[in-house]
C-alpha positions as CSV (number, residue, x, y, z in Angstrom):
1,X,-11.3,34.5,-5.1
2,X,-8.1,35.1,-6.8
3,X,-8.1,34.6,-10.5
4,X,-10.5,32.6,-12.0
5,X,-9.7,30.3,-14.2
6,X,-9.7,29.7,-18.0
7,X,-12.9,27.5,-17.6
8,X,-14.2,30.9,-18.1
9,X,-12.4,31.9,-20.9
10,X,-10.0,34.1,-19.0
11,X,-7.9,34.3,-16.2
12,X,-8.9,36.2,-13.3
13,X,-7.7,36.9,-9.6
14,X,-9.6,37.8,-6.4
15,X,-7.9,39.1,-3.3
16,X,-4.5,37.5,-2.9
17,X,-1.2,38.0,-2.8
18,X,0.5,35.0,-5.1
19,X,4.0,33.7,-4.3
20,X,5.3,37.0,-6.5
21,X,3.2,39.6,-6.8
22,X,-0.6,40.5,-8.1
23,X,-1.6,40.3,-11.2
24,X,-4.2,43.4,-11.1
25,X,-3.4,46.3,-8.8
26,X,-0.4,46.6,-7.1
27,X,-0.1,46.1,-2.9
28,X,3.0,46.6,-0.8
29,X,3.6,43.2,1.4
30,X,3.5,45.5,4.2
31,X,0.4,47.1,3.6
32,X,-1.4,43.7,3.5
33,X,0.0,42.6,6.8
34,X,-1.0,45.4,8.2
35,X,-4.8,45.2,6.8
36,X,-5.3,41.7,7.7
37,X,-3.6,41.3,10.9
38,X,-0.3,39.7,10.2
39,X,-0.8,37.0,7.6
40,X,1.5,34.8,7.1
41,X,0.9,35.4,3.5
42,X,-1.3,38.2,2.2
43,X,-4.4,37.5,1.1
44,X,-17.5,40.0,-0.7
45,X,-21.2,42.2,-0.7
46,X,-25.3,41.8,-0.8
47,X,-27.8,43.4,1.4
48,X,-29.7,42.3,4.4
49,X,-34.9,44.4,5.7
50,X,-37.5,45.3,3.3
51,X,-39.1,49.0,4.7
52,X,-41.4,48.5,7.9
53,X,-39.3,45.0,8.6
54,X,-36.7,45.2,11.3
55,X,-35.1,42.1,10.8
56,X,-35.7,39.4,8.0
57,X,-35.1,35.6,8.9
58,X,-34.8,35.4,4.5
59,X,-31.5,35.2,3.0
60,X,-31.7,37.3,0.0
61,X,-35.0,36.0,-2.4
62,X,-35.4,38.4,-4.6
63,X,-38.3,40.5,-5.2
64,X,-40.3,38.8,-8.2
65,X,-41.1,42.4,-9.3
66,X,-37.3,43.8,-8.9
67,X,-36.0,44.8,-12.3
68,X,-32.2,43.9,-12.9
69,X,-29.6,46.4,-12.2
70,X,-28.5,47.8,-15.5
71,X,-25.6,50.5,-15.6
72,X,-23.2,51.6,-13.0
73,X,-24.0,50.1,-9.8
74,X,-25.1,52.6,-7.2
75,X,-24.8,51.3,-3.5
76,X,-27.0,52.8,-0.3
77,X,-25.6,53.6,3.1
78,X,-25.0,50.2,4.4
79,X,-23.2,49.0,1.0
80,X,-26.5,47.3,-0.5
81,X,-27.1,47.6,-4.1
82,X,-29.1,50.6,-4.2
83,X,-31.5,49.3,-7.1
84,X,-32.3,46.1,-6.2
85,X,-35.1,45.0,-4.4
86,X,-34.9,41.8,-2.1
87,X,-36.3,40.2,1.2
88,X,-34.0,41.3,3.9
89,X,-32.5,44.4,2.9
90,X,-31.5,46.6,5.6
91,X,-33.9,50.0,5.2
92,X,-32.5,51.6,8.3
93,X,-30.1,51.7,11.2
94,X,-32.9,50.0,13.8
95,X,-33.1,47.0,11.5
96,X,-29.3,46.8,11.9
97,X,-28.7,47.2,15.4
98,X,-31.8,45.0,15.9
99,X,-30.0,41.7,14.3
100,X,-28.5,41.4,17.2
101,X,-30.9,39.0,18.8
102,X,-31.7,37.0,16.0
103,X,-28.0,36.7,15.4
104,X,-28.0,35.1,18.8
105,X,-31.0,33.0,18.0
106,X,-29.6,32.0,14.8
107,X,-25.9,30.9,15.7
108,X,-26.9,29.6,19.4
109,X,-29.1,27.0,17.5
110,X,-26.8,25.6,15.2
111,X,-24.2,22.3,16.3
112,X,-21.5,22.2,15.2
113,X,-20.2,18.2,13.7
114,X,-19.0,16.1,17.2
115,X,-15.4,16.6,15.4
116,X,-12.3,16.2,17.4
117,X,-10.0,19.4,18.5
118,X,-8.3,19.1,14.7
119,X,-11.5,18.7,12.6
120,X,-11.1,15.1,12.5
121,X,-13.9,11.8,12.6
122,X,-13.9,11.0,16.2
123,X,-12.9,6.9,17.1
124,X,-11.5,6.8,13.1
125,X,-7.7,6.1,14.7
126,X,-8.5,3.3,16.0
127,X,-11.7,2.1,13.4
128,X,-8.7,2.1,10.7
129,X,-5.4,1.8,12.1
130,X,-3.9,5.3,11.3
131,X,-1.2,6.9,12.7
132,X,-0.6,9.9,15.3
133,X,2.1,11.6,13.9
134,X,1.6,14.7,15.9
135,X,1.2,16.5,12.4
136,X,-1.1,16.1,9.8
137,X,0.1,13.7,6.9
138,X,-1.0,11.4,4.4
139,X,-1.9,7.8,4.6
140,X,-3.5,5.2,2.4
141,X,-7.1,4.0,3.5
142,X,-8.9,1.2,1.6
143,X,-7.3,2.2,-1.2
144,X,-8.0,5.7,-0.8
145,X,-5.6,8.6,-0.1
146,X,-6.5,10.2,3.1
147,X,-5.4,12.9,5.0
148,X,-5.2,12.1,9.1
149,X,-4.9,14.8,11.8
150,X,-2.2,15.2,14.4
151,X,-4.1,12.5,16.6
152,X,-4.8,9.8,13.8
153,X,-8.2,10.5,13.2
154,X,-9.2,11.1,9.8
155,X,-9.5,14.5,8.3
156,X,-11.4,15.7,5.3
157,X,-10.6,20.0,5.0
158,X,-13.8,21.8,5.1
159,X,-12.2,25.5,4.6
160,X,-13.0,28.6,4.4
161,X,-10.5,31.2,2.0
162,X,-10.7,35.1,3.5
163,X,-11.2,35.1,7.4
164,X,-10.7,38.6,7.0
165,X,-12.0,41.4,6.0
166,X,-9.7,42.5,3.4
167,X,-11.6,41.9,0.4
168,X,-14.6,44.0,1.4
169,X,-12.6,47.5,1.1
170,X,-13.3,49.4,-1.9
171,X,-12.1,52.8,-3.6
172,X,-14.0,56.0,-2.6
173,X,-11.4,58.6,-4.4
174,X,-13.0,58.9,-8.0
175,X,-16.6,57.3,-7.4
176,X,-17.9,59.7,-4.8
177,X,-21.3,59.5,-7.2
178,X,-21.8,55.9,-6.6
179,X,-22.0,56.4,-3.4
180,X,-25.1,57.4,-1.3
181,X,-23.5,57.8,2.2
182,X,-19.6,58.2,3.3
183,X,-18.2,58.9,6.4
184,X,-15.7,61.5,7.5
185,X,-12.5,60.0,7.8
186,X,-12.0,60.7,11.4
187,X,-15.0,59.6,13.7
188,X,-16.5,56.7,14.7
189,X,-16.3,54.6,11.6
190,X,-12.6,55.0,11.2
191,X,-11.3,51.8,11.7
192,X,-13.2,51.1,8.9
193,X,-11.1,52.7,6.7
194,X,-8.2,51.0,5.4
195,X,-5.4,53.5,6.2
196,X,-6.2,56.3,3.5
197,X,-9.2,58.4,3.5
198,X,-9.9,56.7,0.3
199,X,-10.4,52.9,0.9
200,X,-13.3,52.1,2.5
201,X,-15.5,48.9,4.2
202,X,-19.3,49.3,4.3
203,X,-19.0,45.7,6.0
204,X,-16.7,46.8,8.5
205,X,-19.2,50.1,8.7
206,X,-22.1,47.8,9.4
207,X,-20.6,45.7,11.7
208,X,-19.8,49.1,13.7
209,X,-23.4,50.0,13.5
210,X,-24.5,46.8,14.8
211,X,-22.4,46.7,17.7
212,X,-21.2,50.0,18.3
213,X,-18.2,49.4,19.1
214,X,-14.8,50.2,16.6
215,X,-13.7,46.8,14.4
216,X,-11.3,44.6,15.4
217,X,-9.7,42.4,13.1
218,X,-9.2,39.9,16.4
219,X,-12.7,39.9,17.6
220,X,-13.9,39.2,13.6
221,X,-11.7,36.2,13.7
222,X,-12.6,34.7,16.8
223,X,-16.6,35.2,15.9
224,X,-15.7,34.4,11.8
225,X,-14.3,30.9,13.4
226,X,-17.3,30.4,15.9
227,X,-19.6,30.7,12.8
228,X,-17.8,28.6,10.1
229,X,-17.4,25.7,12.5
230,X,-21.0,26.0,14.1
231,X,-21.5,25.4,9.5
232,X,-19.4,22.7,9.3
233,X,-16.1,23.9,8.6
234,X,-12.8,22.5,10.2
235,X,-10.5,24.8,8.6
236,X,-9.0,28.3,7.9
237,X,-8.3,28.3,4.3
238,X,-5.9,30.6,2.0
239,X,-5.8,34.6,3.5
240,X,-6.3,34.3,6.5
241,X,-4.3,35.4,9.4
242,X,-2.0,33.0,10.9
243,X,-1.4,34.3,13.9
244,X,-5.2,34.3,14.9
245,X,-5.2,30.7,13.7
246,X,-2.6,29.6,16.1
247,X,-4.3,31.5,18.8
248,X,-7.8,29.7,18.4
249,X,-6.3,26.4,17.7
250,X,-7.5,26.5,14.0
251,X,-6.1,24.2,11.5
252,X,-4.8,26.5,8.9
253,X,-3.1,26.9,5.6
254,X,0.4,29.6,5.7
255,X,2.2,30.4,2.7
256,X,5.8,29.8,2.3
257,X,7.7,33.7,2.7
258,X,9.0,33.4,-1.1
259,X,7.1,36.5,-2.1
260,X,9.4,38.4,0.1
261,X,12.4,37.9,-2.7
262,X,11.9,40.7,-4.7
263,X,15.2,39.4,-7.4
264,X,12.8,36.2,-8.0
265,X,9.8,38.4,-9.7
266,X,9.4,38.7,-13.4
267,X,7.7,41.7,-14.8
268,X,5.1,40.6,-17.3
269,X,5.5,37.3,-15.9
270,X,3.8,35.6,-12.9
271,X,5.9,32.7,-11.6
272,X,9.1,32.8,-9.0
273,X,12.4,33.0,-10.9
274,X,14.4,30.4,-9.3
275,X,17.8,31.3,-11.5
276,X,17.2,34.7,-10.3
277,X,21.0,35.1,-8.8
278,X,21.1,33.8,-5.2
279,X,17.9,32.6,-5.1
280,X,18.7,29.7,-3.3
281,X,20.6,31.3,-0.4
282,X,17.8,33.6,-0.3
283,X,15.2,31.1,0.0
284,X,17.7,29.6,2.6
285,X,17.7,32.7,5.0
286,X,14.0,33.5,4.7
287,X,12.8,29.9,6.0
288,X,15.8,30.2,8.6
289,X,13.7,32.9,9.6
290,X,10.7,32.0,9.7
291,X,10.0,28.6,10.1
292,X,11.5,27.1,13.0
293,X,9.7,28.6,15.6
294,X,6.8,27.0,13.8
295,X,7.8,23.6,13.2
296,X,6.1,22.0,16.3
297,X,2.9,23.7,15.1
298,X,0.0,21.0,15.1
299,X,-2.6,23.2,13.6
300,X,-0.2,23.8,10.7
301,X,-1.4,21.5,8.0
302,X,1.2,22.2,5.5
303,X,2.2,25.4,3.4
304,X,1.8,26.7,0.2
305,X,4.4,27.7,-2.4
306,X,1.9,30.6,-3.7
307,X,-1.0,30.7,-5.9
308,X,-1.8,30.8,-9.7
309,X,1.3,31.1,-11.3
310,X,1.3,31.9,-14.9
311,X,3.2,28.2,-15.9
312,X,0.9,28.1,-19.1
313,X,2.4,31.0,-20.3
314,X,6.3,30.0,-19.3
315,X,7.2,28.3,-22.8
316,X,5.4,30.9,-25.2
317,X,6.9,33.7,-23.3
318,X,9.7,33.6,-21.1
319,X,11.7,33.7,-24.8
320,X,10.2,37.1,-25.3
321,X,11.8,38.9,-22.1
322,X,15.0,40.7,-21.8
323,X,17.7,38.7,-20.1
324,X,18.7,41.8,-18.0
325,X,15.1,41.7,-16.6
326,X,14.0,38.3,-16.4
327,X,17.4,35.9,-15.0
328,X,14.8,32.6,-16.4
329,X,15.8,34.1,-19.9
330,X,19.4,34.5,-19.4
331,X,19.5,30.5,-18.1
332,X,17.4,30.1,-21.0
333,X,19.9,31.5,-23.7
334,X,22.9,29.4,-21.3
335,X,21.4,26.3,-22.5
336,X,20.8,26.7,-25.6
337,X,24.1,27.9,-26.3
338,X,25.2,24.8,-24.1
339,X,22.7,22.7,-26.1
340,X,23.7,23.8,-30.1
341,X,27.2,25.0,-29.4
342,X,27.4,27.5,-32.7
343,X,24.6,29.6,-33.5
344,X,24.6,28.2,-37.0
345,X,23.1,25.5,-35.8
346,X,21.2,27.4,-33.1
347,X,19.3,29.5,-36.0
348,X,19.2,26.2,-38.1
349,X,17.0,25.2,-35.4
350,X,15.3,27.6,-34.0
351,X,14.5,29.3,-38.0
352,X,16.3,32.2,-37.0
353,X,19.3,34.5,-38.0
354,X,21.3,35.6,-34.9
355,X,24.9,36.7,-35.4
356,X,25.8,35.4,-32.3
357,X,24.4,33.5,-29.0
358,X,24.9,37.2,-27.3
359,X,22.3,38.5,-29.4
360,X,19.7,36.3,-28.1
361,X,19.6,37.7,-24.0
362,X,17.7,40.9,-25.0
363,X,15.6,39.6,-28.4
364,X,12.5,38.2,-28.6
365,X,13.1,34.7,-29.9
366,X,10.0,33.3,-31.9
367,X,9.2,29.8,-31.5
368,X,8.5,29.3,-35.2
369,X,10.2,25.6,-35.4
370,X,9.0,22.2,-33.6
371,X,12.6,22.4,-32.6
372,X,12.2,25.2,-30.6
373,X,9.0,24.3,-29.1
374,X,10.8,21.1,-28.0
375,X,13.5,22.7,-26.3
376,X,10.8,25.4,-24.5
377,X,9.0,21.9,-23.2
378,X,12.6,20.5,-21.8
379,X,13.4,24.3,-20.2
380,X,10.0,24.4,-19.0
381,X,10.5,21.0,-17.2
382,X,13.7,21.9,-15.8
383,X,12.6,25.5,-14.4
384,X,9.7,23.3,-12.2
385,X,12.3,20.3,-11.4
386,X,14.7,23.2,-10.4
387,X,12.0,24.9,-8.7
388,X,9.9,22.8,-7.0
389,X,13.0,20.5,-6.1
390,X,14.9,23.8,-4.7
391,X,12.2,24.6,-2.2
392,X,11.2,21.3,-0.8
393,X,15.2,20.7,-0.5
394,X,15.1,23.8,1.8
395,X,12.1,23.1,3.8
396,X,13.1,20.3,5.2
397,X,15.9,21.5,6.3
398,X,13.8,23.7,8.7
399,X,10.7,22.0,8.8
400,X,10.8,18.2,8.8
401,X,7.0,17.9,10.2
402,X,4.8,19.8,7.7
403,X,3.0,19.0,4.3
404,X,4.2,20.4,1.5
405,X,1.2,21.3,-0.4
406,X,2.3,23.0,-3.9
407,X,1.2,26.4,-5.2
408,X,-2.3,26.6,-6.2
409,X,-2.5,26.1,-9.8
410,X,-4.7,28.3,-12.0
411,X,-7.1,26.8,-13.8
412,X,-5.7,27.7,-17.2
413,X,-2.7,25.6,-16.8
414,X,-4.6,22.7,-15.2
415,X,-6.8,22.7,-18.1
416,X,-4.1,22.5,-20.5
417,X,-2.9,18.1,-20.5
418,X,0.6,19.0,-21.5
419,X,1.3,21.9,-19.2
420,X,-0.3,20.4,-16.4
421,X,1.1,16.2,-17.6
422,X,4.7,18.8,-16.5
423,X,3.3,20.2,-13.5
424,X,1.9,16.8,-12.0
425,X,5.1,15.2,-13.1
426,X,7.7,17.4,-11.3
427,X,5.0,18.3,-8.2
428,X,4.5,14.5,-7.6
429,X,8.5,14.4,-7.0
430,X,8.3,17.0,-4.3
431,X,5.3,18.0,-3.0
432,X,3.0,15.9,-0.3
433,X,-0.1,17.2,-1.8
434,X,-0.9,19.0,-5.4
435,X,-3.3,22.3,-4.6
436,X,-5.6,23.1,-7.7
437,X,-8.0,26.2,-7.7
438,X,-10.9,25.0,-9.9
439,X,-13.5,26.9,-10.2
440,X,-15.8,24.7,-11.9
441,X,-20.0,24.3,-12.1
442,X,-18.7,20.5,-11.6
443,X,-15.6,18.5,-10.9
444,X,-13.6,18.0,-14.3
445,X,-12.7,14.3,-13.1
446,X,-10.8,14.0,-16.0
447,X,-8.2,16.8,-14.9
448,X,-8.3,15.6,-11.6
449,X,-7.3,12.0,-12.6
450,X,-4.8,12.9,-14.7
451,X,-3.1,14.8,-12.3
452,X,-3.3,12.2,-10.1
453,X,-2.0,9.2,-12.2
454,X,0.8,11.6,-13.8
455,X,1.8,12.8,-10.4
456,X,2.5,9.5,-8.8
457,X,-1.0,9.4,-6.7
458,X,-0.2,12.7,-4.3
459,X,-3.8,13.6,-3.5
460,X,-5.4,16.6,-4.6
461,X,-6.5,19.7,-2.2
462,X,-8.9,21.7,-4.1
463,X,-8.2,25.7,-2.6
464,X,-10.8,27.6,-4.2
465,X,-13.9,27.4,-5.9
466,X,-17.0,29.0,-5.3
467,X,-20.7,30.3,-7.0
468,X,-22.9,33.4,-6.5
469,X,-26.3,34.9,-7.7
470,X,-27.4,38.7,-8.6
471,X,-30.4,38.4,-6.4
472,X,-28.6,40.7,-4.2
473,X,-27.0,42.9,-7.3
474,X,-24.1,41.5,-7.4
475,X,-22.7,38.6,-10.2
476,X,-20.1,35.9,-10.1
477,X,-18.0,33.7,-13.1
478,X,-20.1,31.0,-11.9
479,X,-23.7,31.9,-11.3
480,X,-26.6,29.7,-9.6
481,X,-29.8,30.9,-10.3
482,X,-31.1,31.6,-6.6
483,X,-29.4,30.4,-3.0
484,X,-31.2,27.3,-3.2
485,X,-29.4,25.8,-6.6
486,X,-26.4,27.7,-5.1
487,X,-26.3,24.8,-1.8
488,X,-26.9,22.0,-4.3
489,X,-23.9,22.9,-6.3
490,X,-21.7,23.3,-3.2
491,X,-23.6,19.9,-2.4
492,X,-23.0,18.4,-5.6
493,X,-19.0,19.6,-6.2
494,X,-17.7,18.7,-2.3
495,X,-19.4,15.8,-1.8
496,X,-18.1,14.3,-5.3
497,X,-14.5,15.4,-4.5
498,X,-15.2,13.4,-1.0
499,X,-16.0,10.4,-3.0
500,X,-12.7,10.3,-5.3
501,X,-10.6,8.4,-3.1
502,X,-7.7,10.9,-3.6
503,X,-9.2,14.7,-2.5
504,X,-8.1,15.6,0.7
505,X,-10.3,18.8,1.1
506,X,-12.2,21.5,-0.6
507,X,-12.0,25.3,0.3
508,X,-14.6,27.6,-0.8
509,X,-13.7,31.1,-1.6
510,X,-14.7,33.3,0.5
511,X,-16.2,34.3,3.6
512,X,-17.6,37.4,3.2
513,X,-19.0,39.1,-0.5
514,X,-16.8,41.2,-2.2
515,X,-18.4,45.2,-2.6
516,X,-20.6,46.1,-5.1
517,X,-18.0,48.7,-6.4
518,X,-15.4,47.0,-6.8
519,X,-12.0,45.8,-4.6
520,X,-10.0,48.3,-3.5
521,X,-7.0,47.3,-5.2
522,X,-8.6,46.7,-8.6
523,X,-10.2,50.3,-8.6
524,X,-13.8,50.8,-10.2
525,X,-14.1,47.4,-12.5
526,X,-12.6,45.5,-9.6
527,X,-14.3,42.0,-8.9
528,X,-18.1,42.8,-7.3
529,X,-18.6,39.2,-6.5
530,X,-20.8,37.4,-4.5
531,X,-18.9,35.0,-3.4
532,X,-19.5,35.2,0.3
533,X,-21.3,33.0,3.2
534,X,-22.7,36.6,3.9
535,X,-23.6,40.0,2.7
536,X,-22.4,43.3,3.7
537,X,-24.7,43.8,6.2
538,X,-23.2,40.6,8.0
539,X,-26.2,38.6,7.2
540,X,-25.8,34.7,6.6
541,X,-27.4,33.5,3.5
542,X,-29.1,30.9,5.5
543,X,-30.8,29.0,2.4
544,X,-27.0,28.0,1.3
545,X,-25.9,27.4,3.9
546,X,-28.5,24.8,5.2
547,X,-27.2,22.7,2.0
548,X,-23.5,23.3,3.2
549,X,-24.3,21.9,6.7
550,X,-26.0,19.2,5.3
551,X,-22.8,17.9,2.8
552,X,-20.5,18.7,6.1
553,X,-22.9,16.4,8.6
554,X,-22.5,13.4,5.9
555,X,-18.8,14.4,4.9
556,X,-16.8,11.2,6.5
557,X,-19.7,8.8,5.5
558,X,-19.5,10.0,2.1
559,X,-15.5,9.9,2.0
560,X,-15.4,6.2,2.9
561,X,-17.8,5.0,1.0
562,X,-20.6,4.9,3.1
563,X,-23.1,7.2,1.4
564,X,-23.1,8.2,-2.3
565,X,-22.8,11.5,-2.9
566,X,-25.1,14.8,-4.1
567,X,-25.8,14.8,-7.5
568,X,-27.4,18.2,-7.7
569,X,-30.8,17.2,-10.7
570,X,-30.3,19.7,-13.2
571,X,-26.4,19.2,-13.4
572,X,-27.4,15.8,-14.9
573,X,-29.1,17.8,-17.5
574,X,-26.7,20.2,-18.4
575,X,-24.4,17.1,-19.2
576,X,-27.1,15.5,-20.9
577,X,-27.3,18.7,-23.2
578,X,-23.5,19.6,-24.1
C-alpha cells in the first residue's frame, strides 16, 4: 500500500515510488526498474498445509487453539509465520510442489465476467448512446459520471495495485535470527534475490519450489493477469509494469516521468517543486521523451502525476526551509516581498522582526499572525494552480488522447476540508479525473462529495484501499476479524463507491502480502501487511475472494442503478455506536 492515511492517525507508505521520492527508505529509480521489469513508474505474506495435509482447499482459518504471535516475528522456510497455527500452512516441500493440481482445479473453474477486450459492459454503447473515442474518457450517464472504454462501452475499474513482486523482498543482512532457512546466494533460488545477497523473496522462493523453474517477472505477470481477471478484475492498478500491460492488452495505470527531475525534490518535503529553476523545460523534454510513442495506446487509461504528496504539510512548512534548498521557499519570500514592499510592513504582518526581505530565504518564518496564515493559503493555492496547470499544459502537447488522472492524494490532506476545498478547486481546473487513496473501513461520503462539488464534478478514482487479518501472523491499519468479514468490507466499500454516480473505479492494494519481516526498503519495522489476494506460499485466500467475485459479477447493475448495493451488517453497527 503506500502510506496510509491519517484516518489512522498517521501517515504511512507501502511500496511506491511517489512523483518525488519515498518517504521511508531510500531507492534509486533505476534500481526499481530493474526489480519490477520496467515500470513506467516504480512501484505481501501469510502461509498456506497443516502436518500430514498435502494441500489444503482453506484459505487461512485460524486454528481456534493458536495463541497470538507476541514478540519478534520468526518466519519458517517458506516465509510463513513460524508461530502461528492455521489450516493450510505449508509443512513441507511435497505440499508445495503438490499445489500444482489443485491450482489447476481451482483457476480452470473460475469465469471470468463476459466483459469486452477493455473491461467494459458488453452492448452498453449502444443501450446508452456513448461514444467510441478510441481512448478511454469521461461521459455523463443518467446523471451519473461514467467512465467508457476505447469502444463505448461502459467501464467501471476493477484494479489491482502491485502486479509484481516487488513488495514481497525483505532484508536478510541484520535479522539472520529471524530467519529459519536462507539460501546461498548463488544456486537455484537466485533469482529470488533482489540483486544483493541481502534482499530476499520467500514468495519468489516458493513459487521456484513449486515449479522448479527460476522466476520470471514476465511469466508472473502473464499468470498474475490470468488470475485477477478469472476474479473479476479489469485492470492493472498503480506499480505495475507497463510494458507487460501493453503486451497482454491490459488496461493500466502509468505514472507521468516527473520523478525523474531530481531539481524539483524537496528534502524534508514530499511534493514536486514546480519553481524549482527550469522545471518547466524539464517537464517539457521528459514527456517529449516519453510519451509520444505512447499516445495511440488504447489500454492506457490515463496517467498519474505521483502519489501522496505531503500538500497538508505545504503551508505550515514550506516557510521553515532554506531558500537555497527548497526553490518553493525562495518564490515564497519573491512574493511576499512583491506583496508588502518594505519589511516594515512585512514584519507588521507577519509579527516578526527581519532587517531586511534577504533575511527571510534561509530563516524559518513562524506563522504566528492570521495574516500570515492568509498569505500561506493564497501561496499554497498558487503552487497547485502553477503546478497542476504546468503539467496538464504540457501533456497535451504530447498527448492529446489520455486522461489526466491527478496524483493520488493521501488521506491526511483529503481529510483536511480546507486543504483538500484547494486541492479539488485547482485539480477540477486541470485534471480529467481526481485520484484519492482512502483507506477507509467505509466510504467517507462526505469527503468524497465535497471533492466532487468543489472540483467542478470530475469524478473520483479511488487508487488504494485495502484490509487484512492476523490469522496468518501478519496485521494491517485496517483489520477484519477473519477472511469472511474481510469480502464483506470489500463488498460493502466497492459496491457503495459503484453506487455514487461519480466513482469511476476502485483499486485495492495489493496483489500479493507483504513479508512477515518487513519490506526491504523499510528494514526490520518495515510494513508486514497482509494486504494481499494471496500468501507467500502463492495461495489464494479463496474465502475473500468468493465475496470479491461476487461484488464484480453485479458491478454494472449496481453502477446504474439496477441493484443496491452491499451493506456489510455489522458496519451498520459500528455507525450505530460512534
Amino acid at each position: 500500500m503506500s502510506l496510509i492515511r491519517a484516518s489512522l492517525s498517521k501517515a504511512y507508505m507501502p511500496f511506491k515510488l511517489p512523483a518525488v521520492g519515498f518517504t521511508a527508505g531510500v531507492v534509486t529509480l533505476a534500481a526499481i526498474a530493474v526489480a519490477a521489469g520496467l515500470l513506467t513508474s516504480p512501484p505481501g505474506l501469510p502461509g498456506g498445509g497443516a502436518p500430514g495435509a498435502a494441500v489444503s482447499d482453506d484459505d487461512g482459518k485460524k486454528d481456534p487453539g493458536a495463541k497470538e504471535q507476541t514478540g519478534p516475528i520468526h518466519v519458517d522456510r517458506f516465509g510463513q509465520v513460524a508461530g502461528v497455527t492455521f489450516s493450510g500452512k505449508v509443512a513441507g516441500e511435497a505440499s508445495l510442489k503438490g499445489d500444482t493440481q489443485p491450482d489447476d482445479a481451482y483457476y480452470g473453474s473460475l469465469k471470468a465476467p463476459g466483459w469486452d477486450a477493455y473491461g467494459g459492459l458488453k452492448g452498453s454503447s449502444e443501450t446508452y448512446g456513448l461514444k467510441a473515442t478510441g481512448y478511454y474518457h469521461i461521459e455523463a450517464l443518467q446523471n451519473r459520471k461514467v467512465m467508457v472504454t476505447p469502444a463505448g462501452t461502459l467501464y467501471f475499474s476493477l484494479g489491482v495495485n502491485g502486479l509484481t513482486a516487488n513488495d514481497t523482498y525483505t532484508q536478510l543482512k541484520g535479522q539472520e535470527d529471524r530467519f529459519e532457512w536462507m539460501p546461498p546466494y548463488e544456486g537455484e533460488y537466485r533469482s529470488a534475490f533482489l540483486n544483493s545477497k541481502d534482499t530476499f523473496s520467500f514468495y519468489v522462493a516458493n513459487r521456484i519450489r513449486k515449479t522448479g523453474q527460476p522466476y520470471s517477472s514476465r511469466e508472473f505477470y502473464e499468470e498474475s493477469i490470468s488470475r485477477i481477471r478469472k476474479w473479476g478484475f479489469n485492470s492493472a492498478g498503480g506499480w505495475s509494469p507497463a510494458n507487460y500491460a501493453q503486451e497482454f492488452k491490459v488496461p493500466h495505470f502509468p505514472f507521468l516521468p516527473l520523478s525523474e527531475i531530481p531539481e524539483a525534490q524537496v528534502d524534508g518535503l514530499k511534493i514536486f517543486d514546480i519553481f524549482a529553476e527550469g522545471a518547466e523545460a524539464k517537464i517539457d523534454a521528459l514527456f517529449a521523451k516519453n510519451l509520444p510513442q505512447n499516445k495511440d495506446n488504447p489500454y492506457i487509461v490515463g496517467y498519474f502525476l505521483g502519489n501522496e504528496s505531503d500538500y497538508h504539510l505545504i503551508i505550515n512548512e514550506l516557510p521553515k526551509l532554506k531558500g537555497s534548498q527548497a526553490p518553493s521557499k525562495r518564490k515564497l519570500v519573491e512574493l511576499l516581498k512583491s506583496r508588502y514592499g518594505s519589511i516594515d510592513r512585512f514584519n507588521t504582518a507577519w509579527k516578526t522582526e527581519y532587517n531586511g526581505f534577504d533575511a527571510l530565504y534561509e530563516a524559518s518564518l513562524p506563522l504566528s499572525s492570521t495574516q500570515a496564515r492568509s498569505d500561506m493559503d493564497d501561496f499554497m493555492k498558487l503552487y497547485l494552480d502553477t503546478y497542476y496547470g504546468t503539467v496538464e499544459r504540457v501533456f497535451r502537447k504530447y498527448d492529446p488522447n489520455h486522461l489526466l488522472l491527478g496524483d493520488r492524494w493521501l488521506t491526511t490532506p483529503s481529510n483536511h476540508p480546507k486543504i483538500r476545498g484547494m486541492l479539488a478547486e485547482a485539480a477540477g481546473k486541470y485534471m480529467d479525473v481526481i485520484s484519492i487513496n482512502h483507506y477507509a473501513r467505509q466510504l467517507d461520503r462526505e469527503m468524497l462529495r465535497d471533492v466532487y462539488d468543489k472540483s467542478g464534478g470530475r469524478p473520483i478514482l479511488l487508487t488504494e484501499f485495502g484490509y487484512g487479518t492476523r490469522e496468518q501472523g501478519l496485521t494491517a491499519p485496517l483489520l477484519a476479524s477473519d477472511e469472511e468479514q474481510r469480502a464483506q468490507l470489500y463488498r460493502s466499500y466497492v459496491e457503495e463507491a459503484a453506487s455514487l454516480g461519480y466513482v469511476v473505479g476502485t483499486h485495492w492494494f495489493s496483489y500479493l502480502d507483504q513479508p512477515a519481516t518487513g519490506r526491504w526498503f523499510e528494514g526490520p519495522s518495515g510494513e508486514s501487511y497482509n494486504f494481499g489476494l494471496l500468501n507467500v506460499t502463492d495461495r489464494p485466500y479463496k474465502t475473500f475472494l468468493s465475496g470479491v467475485m461476487e461484488t464484480h459479477k453485479n458491478i454494472y447493475s449496481i453502477l446504474l442503478g439496477k441493484q443496491a448495493p452491499y451493506e456489510a451488517p455489522f458496519l451498520a453497527a459500528e455507525a450505530k455506536g460512534k
